[in-house]
PAMARDO-121263 format. One line per 8 residues: number of its first residue (from 1); their letters; for each residue z, y, x of C-alpha. Coordinates in Angstrom, 2 decimals, always signed. Layout:
N
NUM	A	Z,Y,X  ...
***
This chain:
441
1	XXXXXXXX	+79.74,-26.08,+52.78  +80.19,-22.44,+52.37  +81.22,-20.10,+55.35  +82.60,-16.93,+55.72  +82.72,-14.11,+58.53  +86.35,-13.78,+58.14  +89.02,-15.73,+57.76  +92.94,-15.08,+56.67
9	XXXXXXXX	+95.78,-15.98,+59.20  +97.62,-14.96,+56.16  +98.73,-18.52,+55.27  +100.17,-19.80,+58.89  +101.40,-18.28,+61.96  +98.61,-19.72,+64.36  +94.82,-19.41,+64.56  +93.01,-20.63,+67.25
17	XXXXXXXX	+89.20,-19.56,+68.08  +87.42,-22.13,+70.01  +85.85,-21.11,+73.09  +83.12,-22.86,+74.58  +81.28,-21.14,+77.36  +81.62,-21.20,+81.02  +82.01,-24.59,+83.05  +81.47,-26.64,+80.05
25	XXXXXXXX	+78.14,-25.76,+78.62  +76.94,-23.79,+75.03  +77.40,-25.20,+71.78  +74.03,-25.76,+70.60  +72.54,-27.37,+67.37  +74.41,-30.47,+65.94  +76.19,-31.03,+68.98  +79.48,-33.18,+70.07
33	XXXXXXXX	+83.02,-31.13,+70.54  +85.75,-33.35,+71.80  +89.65,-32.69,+72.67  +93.05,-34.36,+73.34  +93.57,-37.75,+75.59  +91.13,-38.42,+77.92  +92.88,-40.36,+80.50  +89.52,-43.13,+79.90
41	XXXXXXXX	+86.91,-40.37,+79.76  +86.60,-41.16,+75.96  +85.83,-37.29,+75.75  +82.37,-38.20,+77.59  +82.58,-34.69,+79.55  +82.25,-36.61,+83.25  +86.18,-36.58,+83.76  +89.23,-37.92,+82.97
49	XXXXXXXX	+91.20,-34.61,+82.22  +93.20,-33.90,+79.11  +91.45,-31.34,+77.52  +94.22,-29.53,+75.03  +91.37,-27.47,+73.57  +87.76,-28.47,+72.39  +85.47,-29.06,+74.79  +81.42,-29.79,+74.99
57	XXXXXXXX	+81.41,-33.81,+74.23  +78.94,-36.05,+75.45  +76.78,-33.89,+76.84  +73.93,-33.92,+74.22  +72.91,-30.58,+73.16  +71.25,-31.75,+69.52  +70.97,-34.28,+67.18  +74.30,-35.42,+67.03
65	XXXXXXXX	+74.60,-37.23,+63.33  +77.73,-39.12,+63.28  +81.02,-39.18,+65.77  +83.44,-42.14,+65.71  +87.11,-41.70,+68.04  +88.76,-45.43,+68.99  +91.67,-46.70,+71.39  +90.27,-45.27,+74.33
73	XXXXXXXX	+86.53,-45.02,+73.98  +84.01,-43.07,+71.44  +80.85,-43.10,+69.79  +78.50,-41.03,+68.86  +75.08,-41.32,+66.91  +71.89,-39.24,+68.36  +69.12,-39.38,+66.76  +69.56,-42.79,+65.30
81	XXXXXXXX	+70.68,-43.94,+68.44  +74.12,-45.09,+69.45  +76.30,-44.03,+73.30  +79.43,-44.48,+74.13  +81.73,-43.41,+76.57  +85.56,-44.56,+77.71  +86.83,-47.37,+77.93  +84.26,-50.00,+80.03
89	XXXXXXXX	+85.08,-53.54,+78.20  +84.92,-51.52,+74.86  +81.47,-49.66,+74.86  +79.51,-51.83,+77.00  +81.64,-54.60,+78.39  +81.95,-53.08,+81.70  +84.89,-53.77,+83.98  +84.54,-49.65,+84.44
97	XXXXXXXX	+85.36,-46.88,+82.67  +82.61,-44.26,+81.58  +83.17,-40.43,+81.82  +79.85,-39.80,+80.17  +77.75,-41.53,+77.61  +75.93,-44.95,+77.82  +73.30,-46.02,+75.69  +74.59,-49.09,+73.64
105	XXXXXXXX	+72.17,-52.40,+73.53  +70.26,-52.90,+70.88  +71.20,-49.92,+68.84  +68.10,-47.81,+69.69  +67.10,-46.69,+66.49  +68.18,-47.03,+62.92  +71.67,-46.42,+62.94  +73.39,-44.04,+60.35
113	XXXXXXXX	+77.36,-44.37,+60.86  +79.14,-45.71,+63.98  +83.39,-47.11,+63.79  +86.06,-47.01,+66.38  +88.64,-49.58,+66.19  +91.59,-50.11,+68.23  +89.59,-53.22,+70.39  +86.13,-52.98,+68.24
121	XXXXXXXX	+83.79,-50.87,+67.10  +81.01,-51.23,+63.90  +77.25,-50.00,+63.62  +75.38,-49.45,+60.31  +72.03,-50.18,+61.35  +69.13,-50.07,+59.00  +71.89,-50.91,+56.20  +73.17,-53.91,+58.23
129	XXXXXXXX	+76.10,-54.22,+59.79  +76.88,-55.31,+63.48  +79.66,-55.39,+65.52  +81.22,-55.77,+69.54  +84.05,-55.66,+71.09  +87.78,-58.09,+71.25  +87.44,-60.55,+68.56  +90.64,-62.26,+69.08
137	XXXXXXXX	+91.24,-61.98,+65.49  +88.08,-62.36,+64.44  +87.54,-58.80,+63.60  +83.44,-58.84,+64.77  +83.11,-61.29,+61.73  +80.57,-63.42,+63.44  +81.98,-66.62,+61.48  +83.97,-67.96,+65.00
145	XXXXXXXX	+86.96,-66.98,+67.33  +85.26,-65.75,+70.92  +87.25,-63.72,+73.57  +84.94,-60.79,+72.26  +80.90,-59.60,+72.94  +79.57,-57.08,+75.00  +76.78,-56.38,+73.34  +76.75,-55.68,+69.15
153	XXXXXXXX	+76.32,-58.60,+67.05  +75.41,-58.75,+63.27  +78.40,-59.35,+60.80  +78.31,-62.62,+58.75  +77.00,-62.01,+55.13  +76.45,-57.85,+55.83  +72.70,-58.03,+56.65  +71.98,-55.13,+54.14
161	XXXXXXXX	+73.18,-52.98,+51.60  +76.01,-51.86,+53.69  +77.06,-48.20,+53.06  +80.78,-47.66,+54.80  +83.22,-49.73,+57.41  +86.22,-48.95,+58.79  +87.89,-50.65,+61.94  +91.48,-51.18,+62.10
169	XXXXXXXX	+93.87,-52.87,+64.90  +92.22,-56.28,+65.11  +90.77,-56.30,+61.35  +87.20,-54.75,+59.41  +86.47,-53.51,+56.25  +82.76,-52.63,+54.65  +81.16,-51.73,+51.30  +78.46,-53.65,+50.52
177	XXXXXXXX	+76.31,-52.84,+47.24  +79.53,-51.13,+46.26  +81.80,-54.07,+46.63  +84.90,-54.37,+49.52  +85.00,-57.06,+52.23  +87.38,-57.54,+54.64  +87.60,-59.85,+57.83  +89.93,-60.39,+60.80
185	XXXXXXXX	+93.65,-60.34,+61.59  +95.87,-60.48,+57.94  +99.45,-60.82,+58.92  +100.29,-57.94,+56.74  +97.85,-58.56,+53.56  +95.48,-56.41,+55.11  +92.68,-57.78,+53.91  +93.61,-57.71,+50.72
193	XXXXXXXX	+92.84,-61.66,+49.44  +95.95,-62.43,+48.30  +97.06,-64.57,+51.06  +98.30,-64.09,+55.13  +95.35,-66.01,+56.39  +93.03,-64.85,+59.37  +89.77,-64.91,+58.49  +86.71,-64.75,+61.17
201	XXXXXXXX	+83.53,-64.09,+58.19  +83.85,-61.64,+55.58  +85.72,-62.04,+52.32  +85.63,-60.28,+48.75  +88.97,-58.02,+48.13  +90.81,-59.65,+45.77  +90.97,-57.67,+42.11  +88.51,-54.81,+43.07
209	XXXXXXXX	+85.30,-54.14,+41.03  +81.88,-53.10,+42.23  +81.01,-49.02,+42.60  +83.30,-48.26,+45.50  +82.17,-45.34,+47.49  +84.05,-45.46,+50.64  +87.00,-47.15,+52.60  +89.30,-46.50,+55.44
217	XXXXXXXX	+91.40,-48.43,+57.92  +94.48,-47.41,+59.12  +96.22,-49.88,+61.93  +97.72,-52.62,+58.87  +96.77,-50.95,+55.71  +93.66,-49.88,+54.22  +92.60,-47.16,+51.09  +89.19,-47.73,+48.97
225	XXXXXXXX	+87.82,-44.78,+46.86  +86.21,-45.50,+43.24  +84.92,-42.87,+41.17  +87.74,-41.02,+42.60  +91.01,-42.97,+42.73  +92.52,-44.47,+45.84  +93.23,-48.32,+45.94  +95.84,-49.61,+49.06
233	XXXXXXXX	+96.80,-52.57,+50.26  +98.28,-54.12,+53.02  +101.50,-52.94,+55.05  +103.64,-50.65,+53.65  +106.54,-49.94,+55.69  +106.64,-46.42,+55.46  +105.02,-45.87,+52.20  +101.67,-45.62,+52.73
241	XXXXXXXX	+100.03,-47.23,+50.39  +101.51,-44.58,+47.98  +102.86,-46.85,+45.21  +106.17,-45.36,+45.48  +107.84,-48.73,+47.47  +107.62,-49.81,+51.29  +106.55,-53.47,+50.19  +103.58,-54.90,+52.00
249	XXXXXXXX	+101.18,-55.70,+49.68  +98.27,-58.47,+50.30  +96.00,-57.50,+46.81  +95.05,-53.81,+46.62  +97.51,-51.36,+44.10  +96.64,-48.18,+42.57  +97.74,-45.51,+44.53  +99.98,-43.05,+42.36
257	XXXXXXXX	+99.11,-39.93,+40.89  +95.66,-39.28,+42.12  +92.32,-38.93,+40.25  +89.02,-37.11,+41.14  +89.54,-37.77,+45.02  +86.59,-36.94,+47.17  +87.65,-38.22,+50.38  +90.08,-40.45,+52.06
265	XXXXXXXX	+91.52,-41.14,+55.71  +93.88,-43.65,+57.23  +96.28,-43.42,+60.23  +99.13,-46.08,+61.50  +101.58,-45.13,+58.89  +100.43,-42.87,+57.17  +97.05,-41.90,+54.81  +95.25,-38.64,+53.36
273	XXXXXXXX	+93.05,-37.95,+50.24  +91.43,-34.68,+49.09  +91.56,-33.70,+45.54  +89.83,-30.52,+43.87  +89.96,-28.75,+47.29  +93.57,-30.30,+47.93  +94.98,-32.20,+50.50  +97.56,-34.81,+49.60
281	XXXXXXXX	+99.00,-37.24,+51.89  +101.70,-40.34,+52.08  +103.38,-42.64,+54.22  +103.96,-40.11,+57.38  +103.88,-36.85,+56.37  +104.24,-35.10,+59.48  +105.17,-32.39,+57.57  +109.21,-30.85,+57.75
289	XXXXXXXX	+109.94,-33.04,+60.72  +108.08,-36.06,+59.92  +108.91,-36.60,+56.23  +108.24,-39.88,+54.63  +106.95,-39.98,+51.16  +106.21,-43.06,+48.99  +104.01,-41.37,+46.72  +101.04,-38.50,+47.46
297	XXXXXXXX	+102.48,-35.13,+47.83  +100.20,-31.62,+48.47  +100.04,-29.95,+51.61  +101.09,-26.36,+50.85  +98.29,-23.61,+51.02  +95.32,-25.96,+51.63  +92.36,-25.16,+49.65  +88.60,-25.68,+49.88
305	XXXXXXXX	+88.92,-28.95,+52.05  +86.11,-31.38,+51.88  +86.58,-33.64,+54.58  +89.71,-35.39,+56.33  +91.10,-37.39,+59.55  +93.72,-38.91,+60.77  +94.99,-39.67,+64.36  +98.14,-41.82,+65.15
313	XXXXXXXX	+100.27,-39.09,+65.04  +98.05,-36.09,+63.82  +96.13,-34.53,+60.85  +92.68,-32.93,+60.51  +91.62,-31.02,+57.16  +87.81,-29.79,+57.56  +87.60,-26.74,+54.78  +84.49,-25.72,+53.41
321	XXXXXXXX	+84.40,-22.49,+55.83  +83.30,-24.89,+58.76  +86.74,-24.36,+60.04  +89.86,-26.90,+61.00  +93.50,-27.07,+59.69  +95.54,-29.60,+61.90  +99.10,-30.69,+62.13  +101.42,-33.08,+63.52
329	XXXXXXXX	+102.14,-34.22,+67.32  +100.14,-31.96,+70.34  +101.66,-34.12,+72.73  +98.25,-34.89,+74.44  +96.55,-32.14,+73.30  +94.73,-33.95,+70.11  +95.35,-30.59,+67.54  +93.01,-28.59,+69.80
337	XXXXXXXX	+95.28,-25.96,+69.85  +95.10,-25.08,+73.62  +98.96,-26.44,+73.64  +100.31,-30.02,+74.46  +104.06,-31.45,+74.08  +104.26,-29.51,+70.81  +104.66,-31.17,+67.23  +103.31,-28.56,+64.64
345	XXXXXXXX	+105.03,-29.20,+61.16  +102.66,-26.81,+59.11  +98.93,-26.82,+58.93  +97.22,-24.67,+62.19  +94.10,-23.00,+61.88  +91.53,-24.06,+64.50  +88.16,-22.16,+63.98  +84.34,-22.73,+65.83
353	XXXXXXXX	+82.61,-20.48,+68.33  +81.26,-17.38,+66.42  +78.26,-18.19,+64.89  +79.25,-22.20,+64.63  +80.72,-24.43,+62.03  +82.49,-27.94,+62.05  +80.76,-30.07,+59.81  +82.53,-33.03,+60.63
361	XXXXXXXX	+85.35,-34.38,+62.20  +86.72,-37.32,+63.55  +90.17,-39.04,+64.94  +91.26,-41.95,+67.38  +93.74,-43.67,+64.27  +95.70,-45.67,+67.42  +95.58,-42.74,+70.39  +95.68,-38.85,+70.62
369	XXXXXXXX	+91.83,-37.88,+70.71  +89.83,-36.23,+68.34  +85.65,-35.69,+67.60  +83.81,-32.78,+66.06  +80.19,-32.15,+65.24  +79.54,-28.46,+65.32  +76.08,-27.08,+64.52  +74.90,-23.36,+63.94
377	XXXXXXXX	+76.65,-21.65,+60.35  +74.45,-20.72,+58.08  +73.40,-17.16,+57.05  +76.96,-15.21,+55.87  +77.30,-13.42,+53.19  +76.99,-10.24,+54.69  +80.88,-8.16,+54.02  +79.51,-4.48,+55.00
385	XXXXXXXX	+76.55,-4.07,+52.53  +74.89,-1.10,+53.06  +75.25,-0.14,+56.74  +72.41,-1.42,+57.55  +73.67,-3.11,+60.50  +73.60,-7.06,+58.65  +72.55,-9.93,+60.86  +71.02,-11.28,+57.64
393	XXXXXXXX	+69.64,-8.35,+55.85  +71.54,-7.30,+52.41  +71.80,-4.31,+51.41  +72.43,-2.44,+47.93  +70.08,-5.54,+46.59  +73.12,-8.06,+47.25  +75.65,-5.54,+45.13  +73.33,-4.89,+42.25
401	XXXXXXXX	+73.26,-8.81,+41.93  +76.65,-9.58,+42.44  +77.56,-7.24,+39.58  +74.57,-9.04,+37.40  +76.78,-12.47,+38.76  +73.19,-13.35,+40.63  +74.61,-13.72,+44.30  +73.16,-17.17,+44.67
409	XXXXXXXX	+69.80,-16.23,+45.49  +70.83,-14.26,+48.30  +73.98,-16.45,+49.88  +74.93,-19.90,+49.39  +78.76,-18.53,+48.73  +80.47,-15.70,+47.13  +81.19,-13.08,+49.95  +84.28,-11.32,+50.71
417	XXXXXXXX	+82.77,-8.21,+50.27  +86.40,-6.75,+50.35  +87.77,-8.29,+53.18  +90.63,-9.97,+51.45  +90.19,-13.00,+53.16  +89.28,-14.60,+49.54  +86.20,-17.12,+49.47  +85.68,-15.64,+45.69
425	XXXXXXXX	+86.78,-11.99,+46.35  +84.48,-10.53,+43.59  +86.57,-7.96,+41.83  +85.23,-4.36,+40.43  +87.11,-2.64,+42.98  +85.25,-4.85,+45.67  +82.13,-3.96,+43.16  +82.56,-0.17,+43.45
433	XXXXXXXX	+83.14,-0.42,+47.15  +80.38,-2.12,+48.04  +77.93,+0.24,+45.86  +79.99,+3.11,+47.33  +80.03,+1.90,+50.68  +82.58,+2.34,+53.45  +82.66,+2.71,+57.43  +80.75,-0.17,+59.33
441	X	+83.68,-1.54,+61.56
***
């Protein structure tokens, strides 16, 4: 990621600095932020108060790896170790709620990526995966109906080589070795076999090759990246599977127009890819008053975006500054904005505590809550040169490389030596200034 001391309000009309400080704790080294619905105490902050604007989540100070936001409850990965918090019968099978995180059984050690499903949720653990939860459709994949287990199972057929899942309404998804299964409720072709059948074990996607990368599930449709284009399938009533119709589809299609996507995300009607920096997105635009699209269409002025999310009725862009763009509903608070009964139609800037970065980000697809890891930003790139008066040390050095094009040594990005609010601002005027030098501020 790169970061920057600065950054442009140029673009849009709000930016929001997130402050975390008194009553809720310090951020500290790759820590939990939380915000939005919390009516189940799925923020894990030891209440059940919406919280319109980011808050310390799950009380753990460090090693936070992996977040995961569901109907009601969360997840989060510490150390190789999975908690939860929310919703009772979903984390633990308690008939009680929990305001702050519980240890989950069995999943002690091991565990790289945790999913949050509308009833379920899915561990990778030790490149197997296991799952607990409803399983009324058969969405655990243990082979069987049940009413549902309380404590995580291991998925038929997914004992190893599993790199991604995804948890949908009452259906799974997972990459194995590269290839896509899919188990559990199909009345919309979600899973992607060809027929309407519910299936309780995993099954092959019909028509896809080996060498996928990663998958998402949205609440009846479902996107698979492969050496960066999209595949859909499933339910399509409001375009988003992005094959320019609203016909449900039960084998996956192409999705139109995109190539050299890096990531992908999946709401209830609506899904997001990043291209080149870009952020296109389908279905549910929530864009101009909740425009549909059948086809992938940009989101004006986003650039530098690595990373998105998707709740059930709002957007998360992660750019490669370690800050947040977000749009869509604010009814309960889920943009982080500090606002709630607000629906944002362009992209909002939500940045981290000084000296803090999101790295990753997170979004209940079927409720109004959304997860953030924040950790400590790198060293900047250091805009005022030669005062003297840089947290991380450059001086003249830094200018007589940048005009050599050497920078690299010294920052992991290209500064913005002239304040411009430009990731790449090197120009010779920025040059001369910087050899010149000009009034600390």
């Amino acid at each position: 990621m790169r970061y920057q001391r600065e950054r442009s309000a140029a673009r849009f009309a709000v930016v929001v600095a997130v402050g975390i400080g008194a009553g809720t704790g310090q951020a500290m080294a790759q820590s939990a932020v939380g915000w939005g619905a919390n009516g189940s105490g799925q923020l894990g902050d030891g209440t059940t108060v919406m919280r319109p604007a980011p808050v310390n989540a799950f009380g753990m100070e460090s090693g936070v790896t992996w977040v995961a936001a569901g109907r009601g409850h969360s997840l989060v990965v510490r150390d190789g170790a999975v908690f939860g918090c929310g919703w009772g019968w979903l984390v633990d099978g308690a008939s009680f709620n929990h305001t702050s995180p519980v240890a989950i059984s069995g999943m002690s050690s091991g565990v790289t990526a945790v999913y949050a499903g509308y009833t379920h949720s899915l561990a990778i653990q030790n490149g197997g995966l296991f799952a607990w939860g409803e399983n009324n459709y058969g969405q655990l994949g243990e082979g069987q109906w049940s009413p549902g287990r309380a404590v995580p199972q291991p998925v038929v057929g997914l004992s190893s080589g599993v790199t991604a899942a995804g948890a949908g309404i009452w259906h799974s998804l997972a990459v194995q070795n590269g290839v896509v299964f899919a188990w559990g409720d199909n009345q919309y072709g979600q899973l992607g076999d060809g027929t309407l059948e519910r299936r309780y074990a995993p099954v092959a996607v019909a028509g896809l090759p080996s060498g996928f990368s990663a998958v998402a599930a949205g609440s009846g449709h479902n996107l698979a990246l492969r050496n960066g284009r999209v595949y859909a399938w499933g339910w399509n009533g409001c375009g988003e599977l992005g094959d320019g119709t609203t016909t449900m589809r039960n084998v996956p299609v192409e999705v139109i127009g995109l190539d050299s996507v890096s990531a992908i995300a999946a709401s209830g009607c609506g899904s997001l890819a990043v291209r080149n920096g870009e952020v296109f997105v389908w279905g549910m635009t929530r864009l101009e008053g909740d425009l549909l699209s059948l086809v992938p269409t940009r989101v004006p002025g986003l650039s530098d975006i690595v990373r998105v999310a998707a709740s059930a009725y709002a957007y998360f862009a992660l750019a490669g500054d370690g800050s947040l763009w977000v749009w869509g509903s604010d009814y309960d608070g889920e943009l982080g904005l500090g606002t709630s009964g607000i629906v944002y139609t362009t992209p909002q800037h939500l940045v981290p505590p000084e000296g803090f970065a999101f790295t990753a980000v997170e979004a209940d697809s079927y409720g109004a809550h959304a997860l953030a890891i924040i950790a400590p930003a790198p060293p900047l790139c250091d805009p005022d040169v030669n005062c003297d008066g840089a947290d991380d040390g450059l001086d003249i050095r830094v200018m007589e490389q940048a005009v050599n094009g050497d920078l690299q040594e010294f920052c992991q990005a290209d500064a913005d030596f002239n304040r411009d609010g430009s990731l790449n601002g090197f120009d010779v005027e920025a040059v001369e200034l910087g050899v010149l030098g000009w009034p600390c501020p």
